[in-house]
CHARMM internal coordinates of N, CA and C (Angstrom, degrees):
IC EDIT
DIST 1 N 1 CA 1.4527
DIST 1 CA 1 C 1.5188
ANGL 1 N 1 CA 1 C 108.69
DIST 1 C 2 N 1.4481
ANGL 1 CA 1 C 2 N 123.62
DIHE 1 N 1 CA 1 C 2 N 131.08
DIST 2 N 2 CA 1.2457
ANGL 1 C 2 N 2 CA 136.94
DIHE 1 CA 1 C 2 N 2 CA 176.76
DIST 2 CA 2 C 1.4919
ANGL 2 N 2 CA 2 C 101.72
DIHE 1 C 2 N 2 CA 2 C -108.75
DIST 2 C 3 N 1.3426
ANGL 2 CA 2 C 3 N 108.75
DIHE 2 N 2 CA 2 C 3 N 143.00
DIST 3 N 3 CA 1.8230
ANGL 2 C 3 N 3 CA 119.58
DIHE 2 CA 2 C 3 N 3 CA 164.22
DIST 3 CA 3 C 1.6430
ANGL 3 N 3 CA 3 C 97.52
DIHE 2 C 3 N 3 CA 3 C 74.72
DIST 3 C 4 N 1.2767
ANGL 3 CA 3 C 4 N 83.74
DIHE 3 N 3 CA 3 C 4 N -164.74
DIST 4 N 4 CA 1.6302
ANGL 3 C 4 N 4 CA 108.82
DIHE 3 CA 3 C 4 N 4 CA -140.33
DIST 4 CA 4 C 1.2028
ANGL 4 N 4 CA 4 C 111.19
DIHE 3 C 4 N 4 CA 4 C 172.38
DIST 4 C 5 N 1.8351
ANGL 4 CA 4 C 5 N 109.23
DIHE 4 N 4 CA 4 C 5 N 170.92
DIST 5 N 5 CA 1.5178
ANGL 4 C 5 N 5 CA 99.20
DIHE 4 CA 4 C 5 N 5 CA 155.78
DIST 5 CA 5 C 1.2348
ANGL 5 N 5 CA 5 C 126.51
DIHE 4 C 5 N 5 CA 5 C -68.51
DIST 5 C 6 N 2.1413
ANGL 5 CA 5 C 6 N 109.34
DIHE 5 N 5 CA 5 C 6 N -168.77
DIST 6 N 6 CA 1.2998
ANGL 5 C 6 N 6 CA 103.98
DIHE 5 CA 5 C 6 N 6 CA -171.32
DIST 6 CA 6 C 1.5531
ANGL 6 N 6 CA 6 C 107.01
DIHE 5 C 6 N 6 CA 6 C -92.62
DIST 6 C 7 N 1.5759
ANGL 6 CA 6 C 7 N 113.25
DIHE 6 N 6 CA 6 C 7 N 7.60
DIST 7 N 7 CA 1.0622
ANGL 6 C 7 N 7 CA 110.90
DIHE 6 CA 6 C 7 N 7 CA 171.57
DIST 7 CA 7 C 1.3451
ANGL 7 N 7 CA 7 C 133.41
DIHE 6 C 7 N 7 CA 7 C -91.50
DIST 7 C 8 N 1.4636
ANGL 7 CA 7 C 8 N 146.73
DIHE 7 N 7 CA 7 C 8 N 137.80
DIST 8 N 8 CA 1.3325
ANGL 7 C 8 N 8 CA 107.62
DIHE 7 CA 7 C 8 N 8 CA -159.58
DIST 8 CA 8 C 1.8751
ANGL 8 N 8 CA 8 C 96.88
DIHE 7 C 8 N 8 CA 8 C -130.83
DIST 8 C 9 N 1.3596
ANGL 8 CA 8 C 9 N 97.78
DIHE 8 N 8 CA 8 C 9 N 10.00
DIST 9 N 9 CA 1.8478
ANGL 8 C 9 N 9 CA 108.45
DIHE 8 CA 8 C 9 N 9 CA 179.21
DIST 9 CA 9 C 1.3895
ANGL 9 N 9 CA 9 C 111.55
DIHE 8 C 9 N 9 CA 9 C -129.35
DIST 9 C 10 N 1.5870
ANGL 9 CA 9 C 10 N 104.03
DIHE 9 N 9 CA 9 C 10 N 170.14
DIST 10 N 10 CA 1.3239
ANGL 9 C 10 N 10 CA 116.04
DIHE 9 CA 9 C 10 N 10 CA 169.11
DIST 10 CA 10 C 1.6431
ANGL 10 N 10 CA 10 C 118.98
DIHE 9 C 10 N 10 CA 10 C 77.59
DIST 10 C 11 N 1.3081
ANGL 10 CA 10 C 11 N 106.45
DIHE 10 N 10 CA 10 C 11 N 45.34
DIST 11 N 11 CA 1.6199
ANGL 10 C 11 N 11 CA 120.53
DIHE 10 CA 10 C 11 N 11 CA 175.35
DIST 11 CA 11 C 1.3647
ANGL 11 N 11 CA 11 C 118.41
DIHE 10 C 11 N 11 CA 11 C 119.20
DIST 11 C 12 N 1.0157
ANGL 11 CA 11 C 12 N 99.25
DIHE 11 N 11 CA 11 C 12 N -25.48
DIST 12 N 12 CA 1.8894
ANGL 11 C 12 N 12 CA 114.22
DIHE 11 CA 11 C 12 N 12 CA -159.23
DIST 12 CA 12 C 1.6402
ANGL 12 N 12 CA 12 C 103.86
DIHE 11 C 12 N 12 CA 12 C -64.69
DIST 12 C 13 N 1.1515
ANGL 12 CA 12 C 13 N 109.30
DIHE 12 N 12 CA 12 C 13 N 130.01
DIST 13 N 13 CA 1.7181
ANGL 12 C 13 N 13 CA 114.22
DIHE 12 CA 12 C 13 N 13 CA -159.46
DIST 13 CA 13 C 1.5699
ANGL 13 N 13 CA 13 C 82.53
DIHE 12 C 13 N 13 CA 13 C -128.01
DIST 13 C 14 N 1.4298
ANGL 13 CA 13 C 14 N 105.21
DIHE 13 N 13 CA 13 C 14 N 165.68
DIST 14 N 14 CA 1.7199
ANGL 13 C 14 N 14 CA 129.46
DIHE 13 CA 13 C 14 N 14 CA 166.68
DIST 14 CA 14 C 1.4986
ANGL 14 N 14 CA 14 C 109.22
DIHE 13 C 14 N 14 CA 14 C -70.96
DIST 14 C 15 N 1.2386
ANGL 14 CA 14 C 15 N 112.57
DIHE 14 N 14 CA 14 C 15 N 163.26
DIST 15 N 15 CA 1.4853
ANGL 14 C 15 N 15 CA 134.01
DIHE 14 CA 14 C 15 N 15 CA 175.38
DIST 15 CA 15 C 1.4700
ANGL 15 N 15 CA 15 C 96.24
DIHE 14 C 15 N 15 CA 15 C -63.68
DIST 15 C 16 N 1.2512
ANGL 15 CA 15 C 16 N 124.90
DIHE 15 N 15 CA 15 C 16 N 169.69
DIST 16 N 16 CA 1.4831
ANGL 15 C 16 N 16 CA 148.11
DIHE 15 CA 15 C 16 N 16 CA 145.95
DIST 16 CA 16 C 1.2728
ANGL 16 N 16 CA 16 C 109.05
DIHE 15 C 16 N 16 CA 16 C -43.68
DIST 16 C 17 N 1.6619
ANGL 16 CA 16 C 17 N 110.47
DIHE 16 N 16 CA 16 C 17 N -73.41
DIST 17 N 17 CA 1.2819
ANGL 16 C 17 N 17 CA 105.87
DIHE 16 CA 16 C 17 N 17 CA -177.93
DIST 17 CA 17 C 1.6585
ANGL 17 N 17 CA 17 C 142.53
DIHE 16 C 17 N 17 CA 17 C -44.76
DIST 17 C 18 N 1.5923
ANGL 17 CA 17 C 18 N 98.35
DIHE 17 N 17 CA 17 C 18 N -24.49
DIST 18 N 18 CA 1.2586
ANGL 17 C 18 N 18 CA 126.70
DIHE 17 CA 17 C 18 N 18 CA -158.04
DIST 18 CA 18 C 1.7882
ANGL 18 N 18 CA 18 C 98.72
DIHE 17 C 18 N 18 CA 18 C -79.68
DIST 18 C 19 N 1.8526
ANGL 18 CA 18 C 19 N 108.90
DIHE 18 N 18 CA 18 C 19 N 117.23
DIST 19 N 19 CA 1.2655
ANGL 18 C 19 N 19 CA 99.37
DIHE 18 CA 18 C 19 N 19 CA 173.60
DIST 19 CA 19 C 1.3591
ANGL 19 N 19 CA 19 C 110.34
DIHE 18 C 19 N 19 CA 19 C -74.32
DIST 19 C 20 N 1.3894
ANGL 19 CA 19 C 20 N 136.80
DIHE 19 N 19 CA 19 C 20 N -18.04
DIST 20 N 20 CA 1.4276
ANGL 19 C 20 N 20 CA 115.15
DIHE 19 CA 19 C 20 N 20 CA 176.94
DIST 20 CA 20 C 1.5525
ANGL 20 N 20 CA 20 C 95.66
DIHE 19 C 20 N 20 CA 20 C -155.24
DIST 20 C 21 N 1.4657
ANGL 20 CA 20 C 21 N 89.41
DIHE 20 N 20 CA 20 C 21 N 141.76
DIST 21 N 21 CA 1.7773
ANGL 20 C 21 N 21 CA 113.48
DIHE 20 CA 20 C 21 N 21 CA -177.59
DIST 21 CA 21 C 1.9278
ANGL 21 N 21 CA 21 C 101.86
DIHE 20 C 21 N 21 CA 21 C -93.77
DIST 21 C 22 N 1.1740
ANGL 21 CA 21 C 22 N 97.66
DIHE 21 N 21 CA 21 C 22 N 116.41
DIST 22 N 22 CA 1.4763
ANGL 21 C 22 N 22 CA 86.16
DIHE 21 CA 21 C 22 N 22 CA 168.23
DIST 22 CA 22 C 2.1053
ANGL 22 N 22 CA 22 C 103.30
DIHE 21 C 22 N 22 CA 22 C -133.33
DIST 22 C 23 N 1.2822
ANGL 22 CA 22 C 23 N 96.69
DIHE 22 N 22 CA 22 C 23 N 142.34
DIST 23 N 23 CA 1.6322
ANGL 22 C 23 N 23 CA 102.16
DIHE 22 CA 22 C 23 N 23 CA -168.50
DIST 23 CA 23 C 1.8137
ANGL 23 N 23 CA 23 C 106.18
DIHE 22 C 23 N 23 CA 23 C -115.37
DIST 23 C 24 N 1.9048
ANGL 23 CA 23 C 24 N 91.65
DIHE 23 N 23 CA 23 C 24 N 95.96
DIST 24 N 24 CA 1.5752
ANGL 23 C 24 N 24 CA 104.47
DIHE 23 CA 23 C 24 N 24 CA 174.61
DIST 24 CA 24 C 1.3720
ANGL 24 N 24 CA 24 C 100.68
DIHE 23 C 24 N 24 CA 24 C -150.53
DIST 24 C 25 N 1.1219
ANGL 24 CA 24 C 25 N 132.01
DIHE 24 N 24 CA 24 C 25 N -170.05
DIST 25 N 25 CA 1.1704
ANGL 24 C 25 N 25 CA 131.11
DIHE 24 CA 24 C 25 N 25 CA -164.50
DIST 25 CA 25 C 1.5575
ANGL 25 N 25 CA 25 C 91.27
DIHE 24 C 25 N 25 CA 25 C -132.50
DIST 25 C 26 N 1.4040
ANGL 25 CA 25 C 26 N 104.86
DIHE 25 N 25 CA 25 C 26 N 148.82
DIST 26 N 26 CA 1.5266
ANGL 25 C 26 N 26 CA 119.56
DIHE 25 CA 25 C 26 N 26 CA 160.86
DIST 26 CA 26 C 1.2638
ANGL 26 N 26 CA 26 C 127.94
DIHE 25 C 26 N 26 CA 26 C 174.09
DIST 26 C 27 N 1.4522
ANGL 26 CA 26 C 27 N 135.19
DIHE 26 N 26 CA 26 C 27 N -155.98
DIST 27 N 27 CA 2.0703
ANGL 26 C 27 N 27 CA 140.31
DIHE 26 CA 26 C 27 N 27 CA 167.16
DIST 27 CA 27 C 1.2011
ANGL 27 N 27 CA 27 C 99.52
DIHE 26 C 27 N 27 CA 27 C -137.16
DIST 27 C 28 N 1.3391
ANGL 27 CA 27 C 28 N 97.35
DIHE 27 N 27 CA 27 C 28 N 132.33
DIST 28 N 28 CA 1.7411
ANGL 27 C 28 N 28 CA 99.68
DIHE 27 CA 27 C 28 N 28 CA 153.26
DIST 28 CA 28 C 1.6002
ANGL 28 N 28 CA 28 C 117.20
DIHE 27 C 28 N 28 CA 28 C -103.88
DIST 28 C 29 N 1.0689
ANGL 28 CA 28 C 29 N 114.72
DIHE 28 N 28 CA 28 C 29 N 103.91
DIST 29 N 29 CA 1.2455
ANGL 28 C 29 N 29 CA 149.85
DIHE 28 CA 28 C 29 N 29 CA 177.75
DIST 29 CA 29 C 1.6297
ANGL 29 N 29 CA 29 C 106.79
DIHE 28 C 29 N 29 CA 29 C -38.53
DIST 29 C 30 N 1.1571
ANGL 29 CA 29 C 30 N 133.67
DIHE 29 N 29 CA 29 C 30 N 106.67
DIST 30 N 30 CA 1.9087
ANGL 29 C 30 N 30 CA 114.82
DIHE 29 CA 29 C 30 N 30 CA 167.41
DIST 30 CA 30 C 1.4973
ANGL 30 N 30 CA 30 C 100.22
DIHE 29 C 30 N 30 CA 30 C -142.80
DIST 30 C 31 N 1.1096
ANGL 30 CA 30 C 31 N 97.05
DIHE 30 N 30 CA 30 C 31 N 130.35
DIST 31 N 31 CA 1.8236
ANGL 30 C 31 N 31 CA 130.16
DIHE 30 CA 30 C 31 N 31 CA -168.85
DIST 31 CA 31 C 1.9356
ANGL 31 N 31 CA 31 C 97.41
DIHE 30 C 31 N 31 CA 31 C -116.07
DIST 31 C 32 N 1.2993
ANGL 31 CA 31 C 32 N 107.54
DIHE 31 N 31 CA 31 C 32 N 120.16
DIST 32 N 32 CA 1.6845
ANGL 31 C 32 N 32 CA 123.04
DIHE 31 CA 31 C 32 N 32 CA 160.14
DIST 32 CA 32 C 1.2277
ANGL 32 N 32 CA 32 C 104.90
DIHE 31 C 32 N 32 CA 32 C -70.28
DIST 32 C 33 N 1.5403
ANGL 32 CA 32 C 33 N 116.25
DIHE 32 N 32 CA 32 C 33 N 172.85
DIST 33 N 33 CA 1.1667
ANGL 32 C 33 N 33 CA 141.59
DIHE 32 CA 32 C 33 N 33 CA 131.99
DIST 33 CA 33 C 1.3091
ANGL 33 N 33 CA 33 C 115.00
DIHE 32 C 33 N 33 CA 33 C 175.12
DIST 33 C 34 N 1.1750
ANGL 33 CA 33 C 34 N 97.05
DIHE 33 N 33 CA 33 C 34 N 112.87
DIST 34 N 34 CA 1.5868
ANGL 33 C 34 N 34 CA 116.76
DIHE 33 CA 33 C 34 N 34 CA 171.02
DIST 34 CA 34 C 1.7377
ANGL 34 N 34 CA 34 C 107.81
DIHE 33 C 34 N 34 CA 34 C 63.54
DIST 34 C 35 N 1.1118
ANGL 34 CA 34 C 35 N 107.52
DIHE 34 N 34 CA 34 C 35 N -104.94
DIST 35 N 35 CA 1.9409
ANGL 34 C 35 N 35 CA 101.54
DIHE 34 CA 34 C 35 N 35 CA -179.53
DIST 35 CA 35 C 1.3171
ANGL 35 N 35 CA 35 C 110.65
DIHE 34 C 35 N 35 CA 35 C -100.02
DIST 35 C 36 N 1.6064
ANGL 35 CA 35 C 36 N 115.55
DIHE 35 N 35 CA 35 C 36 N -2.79
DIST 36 N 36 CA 1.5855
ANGL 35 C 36 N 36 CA 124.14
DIHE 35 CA 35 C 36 N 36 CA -177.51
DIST 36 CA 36 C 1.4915
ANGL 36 N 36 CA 36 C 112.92
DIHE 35 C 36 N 36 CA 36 C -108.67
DIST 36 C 37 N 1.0896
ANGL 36 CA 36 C 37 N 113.28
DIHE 36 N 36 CA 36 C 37 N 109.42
DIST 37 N 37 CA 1.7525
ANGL 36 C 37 N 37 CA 128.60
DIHE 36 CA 36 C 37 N 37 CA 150.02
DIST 37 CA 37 C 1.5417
ANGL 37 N 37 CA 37 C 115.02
DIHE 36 C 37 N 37 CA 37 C -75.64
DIST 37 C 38 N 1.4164
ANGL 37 CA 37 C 38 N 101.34
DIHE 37 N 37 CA 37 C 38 N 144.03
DIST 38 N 38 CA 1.9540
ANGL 37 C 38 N 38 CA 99.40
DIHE 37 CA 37 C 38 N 38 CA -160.03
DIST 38 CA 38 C 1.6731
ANGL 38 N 38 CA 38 C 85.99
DIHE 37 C 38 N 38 CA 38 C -157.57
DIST 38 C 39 N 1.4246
ANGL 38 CA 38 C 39 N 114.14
DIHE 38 N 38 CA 38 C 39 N 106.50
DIST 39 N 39 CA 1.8034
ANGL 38 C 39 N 39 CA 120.61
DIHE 38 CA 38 C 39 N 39 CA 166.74
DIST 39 CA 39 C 1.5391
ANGL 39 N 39 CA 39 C 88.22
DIHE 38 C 39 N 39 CA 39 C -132.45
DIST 39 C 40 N 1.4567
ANGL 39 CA 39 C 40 N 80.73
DIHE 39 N 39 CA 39 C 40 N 169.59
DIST 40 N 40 CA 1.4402
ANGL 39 C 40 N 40 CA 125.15
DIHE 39 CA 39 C 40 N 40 CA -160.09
DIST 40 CA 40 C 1.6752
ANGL 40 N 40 CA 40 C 124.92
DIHE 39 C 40 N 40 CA 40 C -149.45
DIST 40 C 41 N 0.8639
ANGL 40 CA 40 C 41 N 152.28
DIHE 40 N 40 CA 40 C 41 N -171.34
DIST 41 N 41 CA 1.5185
ANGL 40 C 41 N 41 CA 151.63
DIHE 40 CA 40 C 41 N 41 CA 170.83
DIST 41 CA 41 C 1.6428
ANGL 41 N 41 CA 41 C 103.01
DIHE 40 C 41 N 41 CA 41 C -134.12
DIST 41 C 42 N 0.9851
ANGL 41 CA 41 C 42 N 102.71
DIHE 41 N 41 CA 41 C 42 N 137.41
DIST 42 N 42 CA 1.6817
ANGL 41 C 42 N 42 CA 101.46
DIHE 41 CA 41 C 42 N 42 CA 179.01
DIST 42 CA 42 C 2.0284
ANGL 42 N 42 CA 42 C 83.88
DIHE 41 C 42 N 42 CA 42 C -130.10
DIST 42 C 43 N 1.5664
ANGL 42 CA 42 C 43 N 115.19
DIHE 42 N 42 CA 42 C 43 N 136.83
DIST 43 N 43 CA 1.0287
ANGL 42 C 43 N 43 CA 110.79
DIHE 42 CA 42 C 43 N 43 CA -174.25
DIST 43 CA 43 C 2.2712
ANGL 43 N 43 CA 43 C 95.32
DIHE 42 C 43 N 43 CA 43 C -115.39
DIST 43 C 44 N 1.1856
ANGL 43 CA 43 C 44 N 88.21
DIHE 43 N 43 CA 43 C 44 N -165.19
DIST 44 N 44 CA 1.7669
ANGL 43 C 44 N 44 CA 93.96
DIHE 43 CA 43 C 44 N 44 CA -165.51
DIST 44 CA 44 C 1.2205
ANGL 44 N 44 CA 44 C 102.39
DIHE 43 C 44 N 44 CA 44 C -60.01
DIST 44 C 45 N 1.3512
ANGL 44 CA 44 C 45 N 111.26
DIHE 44 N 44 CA 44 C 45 N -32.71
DIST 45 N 45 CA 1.5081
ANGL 44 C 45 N 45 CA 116.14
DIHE 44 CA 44 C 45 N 45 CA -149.65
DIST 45 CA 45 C 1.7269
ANGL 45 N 45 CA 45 C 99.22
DIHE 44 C 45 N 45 CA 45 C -105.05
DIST 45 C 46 N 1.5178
ANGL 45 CA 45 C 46 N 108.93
DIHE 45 N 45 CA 45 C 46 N 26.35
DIST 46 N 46 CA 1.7184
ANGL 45 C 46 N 46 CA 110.60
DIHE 45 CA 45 C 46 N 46 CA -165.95
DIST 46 CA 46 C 1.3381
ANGL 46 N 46 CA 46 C 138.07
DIHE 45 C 46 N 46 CA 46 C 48.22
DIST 46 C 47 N 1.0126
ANGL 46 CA 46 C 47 N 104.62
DIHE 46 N 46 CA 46 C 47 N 11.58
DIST 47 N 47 CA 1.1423
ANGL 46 C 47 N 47 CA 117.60
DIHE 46 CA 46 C 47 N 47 CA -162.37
DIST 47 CA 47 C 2.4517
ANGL 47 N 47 CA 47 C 92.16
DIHE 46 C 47 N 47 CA 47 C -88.36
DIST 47 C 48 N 1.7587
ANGL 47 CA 47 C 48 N 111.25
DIHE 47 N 47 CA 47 C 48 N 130.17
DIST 48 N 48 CA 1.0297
ANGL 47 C 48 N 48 CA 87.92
DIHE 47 CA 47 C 48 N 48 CA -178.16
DIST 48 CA 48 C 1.3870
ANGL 48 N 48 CA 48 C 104.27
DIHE 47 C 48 N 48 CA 48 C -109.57
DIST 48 C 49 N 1.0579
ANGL 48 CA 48 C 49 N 132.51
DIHE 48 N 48 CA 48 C 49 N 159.67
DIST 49 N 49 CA 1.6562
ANGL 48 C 49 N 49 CA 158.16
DIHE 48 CA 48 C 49 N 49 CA -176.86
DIST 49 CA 49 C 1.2052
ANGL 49 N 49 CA 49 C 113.01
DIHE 48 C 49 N 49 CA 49 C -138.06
DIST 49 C 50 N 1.6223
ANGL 49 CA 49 C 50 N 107.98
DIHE 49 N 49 CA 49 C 50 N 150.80
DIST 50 N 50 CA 1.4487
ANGL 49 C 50 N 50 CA 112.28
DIHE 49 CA 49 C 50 N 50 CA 153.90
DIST 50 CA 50 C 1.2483
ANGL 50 N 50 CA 50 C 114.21
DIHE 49 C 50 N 50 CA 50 C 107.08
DIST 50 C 51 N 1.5251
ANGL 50 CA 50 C 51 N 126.36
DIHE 50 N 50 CA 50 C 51 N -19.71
DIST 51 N 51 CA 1.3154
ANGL 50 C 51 N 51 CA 126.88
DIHE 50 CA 50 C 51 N 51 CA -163.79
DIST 51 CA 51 C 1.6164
ANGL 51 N 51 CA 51 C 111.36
DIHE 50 C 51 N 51 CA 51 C -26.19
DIST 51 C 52 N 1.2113
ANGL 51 CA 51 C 52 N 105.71
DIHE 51 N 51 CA 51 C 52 N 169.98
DIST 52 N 52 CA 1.5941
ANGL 51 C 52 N 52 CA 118.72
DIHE 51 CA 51 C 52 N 52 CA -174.93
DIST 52 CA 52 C 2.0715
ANGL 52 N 52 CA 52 C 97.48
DIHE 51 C 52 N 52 CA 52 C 170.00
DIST 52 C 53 N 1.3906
ANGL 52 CA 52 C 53 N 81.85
DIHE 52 N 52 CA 52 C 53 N 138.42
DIST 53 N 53 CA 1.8805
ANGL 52 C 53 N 53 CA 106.62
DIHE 52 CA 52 C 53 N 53 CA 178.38
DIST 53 CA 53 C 1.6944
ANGL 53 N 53 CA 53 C 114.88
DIHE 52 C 53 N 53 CA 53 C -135.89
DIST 53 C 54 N 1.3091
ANGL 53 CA 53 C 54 N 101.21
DIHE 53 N 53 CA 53 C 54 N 121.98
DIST 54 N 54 CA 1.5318
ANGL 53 C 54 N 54 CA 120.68
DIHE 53 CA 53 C 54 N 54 CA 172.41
DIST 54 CA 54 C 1.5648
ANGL 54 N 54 CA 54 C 107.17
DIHE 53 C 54 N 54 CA 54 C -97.51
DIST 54 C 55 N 1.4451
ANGL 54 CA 54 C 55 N 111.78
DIHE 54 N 54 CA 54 C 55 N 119.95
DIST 55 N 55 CA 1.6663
ANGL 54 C 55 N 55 CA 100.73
DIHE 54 CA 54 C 55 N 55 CA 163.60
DIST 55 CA 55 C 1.5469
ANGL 55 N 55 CA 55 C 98.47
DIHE 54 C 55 N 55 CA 55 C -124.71
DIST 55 C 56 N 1.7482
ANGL 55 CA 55 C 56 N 111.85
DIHE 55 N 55 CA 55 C 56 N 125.02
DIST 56 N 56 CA 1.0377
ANGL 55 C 56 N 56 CA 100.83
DIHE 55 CA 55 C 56 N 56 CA 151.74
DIST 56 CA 56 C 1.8308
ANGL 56 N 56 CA 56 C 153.22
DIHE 55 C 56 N 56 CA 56 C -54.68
DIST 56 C 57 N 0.9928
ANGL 56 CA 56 C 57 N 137.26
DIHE 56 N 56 CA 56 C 57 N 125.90
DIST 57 N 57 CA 1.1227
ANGL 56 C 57 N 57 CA 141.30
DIHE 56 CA 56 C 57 N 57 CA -151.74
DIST 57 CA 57 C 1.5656
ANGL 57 N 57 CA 57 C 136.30
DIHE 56 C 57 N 57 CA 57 C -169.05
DIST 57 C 58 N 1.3786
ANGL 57 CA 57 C 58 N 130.08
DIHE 57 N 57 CA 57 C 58 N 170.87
DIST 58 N 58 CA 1.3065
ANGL 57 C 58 N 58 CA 117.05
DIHE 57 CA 57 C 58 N 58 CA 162.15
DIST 58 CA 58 C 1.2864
ANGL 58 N 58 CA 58 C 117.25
DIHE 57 C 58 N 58 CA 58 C -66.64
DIST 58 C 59 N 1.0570
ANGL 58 CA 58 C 59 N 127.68
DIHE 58 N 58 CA 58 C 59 N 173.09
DIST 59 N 59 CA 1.6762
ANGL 58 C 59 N 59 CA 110.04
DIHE 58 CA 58 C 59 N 59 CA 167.98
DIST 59 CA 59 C 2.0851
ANGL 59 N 59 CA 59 C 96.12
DIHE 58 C 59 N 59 CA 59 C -167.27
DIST 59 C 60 N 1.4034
ANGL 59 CA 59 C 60 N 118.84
DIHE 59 N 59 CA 59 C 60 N 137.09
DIST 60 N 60 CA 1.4985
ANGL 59 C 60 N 60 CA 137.58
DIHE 59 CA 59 C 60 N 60 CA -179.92
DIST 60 CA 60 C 1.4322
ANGL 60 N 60 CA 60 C 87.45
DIHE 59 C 60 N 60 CA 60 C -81.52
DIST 60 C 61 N 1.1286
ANGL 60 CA 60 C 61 N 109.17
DIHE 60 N 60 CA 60 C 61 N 118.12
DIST 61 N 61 CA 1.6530
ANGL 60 C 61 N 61 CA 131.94
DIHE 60 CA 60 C 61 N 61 CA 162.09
DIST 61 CA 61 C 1.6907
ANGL 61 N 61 CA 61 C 117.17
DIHE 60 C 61 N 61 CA 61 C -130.77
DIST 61 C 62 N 1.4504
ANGL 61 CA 61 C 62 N 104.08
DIHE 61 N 61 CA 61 C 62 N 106.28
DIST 62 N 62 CA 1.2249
ANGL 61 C 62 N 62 CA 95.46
DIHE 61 CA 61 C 62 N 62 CA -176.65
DIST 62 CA 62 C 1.3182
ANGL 62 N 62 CA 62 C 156.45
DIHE 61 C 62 N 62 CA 62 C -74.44
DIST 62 C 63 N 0.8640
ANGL 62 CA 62 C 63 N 148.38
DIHE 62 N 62 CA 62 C 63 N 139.74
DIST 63 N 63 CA 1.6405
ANGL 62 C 63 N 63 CA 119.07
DIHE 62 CA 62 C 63 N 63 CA -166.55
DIST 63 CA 63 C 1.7119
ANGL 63 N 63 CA 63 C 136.55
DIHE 62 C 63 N 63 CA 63 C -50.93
DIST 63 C 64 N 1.1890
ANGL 63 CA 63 C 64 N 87.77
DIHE 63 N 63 CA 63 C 64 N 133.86
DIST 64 N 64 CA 1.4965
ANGL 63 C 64 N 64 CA 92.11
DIHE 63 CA 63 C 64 N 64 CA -172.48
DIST 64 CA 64 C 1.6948
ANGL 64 N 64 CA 64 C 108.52
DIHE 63 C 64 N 64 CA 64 C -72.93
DIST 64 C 65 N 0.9924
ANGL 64 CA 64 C 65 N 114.92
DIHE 64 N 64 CA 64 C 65 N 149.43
DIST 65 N 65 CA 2.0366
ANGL 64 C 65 N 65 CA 134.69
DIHE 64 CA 64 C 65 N 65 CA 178.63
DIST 65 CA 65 C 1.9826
ANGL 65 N 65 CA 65 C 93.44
DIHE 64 C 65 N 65 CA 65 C -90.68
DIST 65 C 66 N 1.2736
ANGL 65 CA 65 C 66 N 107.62
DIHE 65 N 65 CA 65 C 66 N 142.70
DIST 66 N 66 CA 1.2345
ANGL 65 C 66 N 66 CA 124.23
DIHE 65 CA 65 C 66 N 66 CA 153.65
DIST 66 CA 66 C 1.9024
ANGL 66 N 66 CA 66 C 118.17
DIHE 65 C 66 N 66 CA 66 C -72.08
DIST 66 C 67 N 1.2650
ANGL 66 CA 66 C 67 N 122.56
DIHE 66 N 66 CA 66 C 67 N 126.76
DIST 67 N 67 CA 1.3767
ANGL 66 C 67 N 67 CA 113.24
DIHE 66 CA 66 C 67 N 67 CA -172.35
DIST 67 CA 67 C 1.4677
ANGL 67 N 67 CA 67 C 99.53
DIHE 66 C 67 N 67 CA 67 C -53.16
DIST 67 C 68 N 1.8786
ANGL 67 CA 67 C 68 N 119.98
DIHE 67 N 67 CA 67 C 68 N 146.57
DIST 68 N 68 CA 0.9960
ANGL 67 C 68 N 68 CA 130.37
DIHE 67 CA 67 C 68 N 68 CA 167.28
DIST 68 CA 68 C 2.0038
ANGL 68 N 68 CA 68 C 116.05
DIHE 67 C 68 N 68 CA 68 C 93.91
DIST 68 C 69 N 1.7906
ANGL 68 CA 68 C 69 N 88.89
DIHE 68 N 68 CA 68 C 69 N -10.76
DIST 69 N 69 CA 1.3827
ANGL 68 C 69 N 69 CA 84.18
DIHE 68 CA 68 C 69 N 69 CA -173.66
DIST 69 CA 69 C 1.8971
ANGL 69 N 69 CA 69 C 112.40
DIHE 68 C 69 N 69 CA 69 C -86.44
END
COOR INIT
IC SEED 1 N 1 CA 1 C
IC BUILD
């Protein structure tokens, strides 16, 4: 989960779901093109972090085992 409100003080706690609450401000940035997805985090202070790349594609995934087998 990305974002939130625009508030980022004064009680405001994480979801349930959320394994970790962290309280800073920032965007996560995601730019297309063509079979490639490309985000990033840009935080208050500009500073960017986080990179991450999606290329669409075939991809070898192997078979999964039933537990116990």
């Amino acid at each position: 989960m990305v974002g939130g409100p625009s508030k980022d003080s004064g009680g405001i706690t994480g979801h349930p779901v959320m394994s970790v609450w962290v309280d800073f401000e920032g965007s996560l940035r995601v730019e297309g093109n063509g079979r490639r997805m490309d985000g990033y985090w840009i935080a208050a202070d500009d500073i960017v972090d986080d990179p991450v790349r999606i290329v669409k594609g075939t991809a070898s995934v192997p078979a999964l085992h039933p537990w116990g087998a």
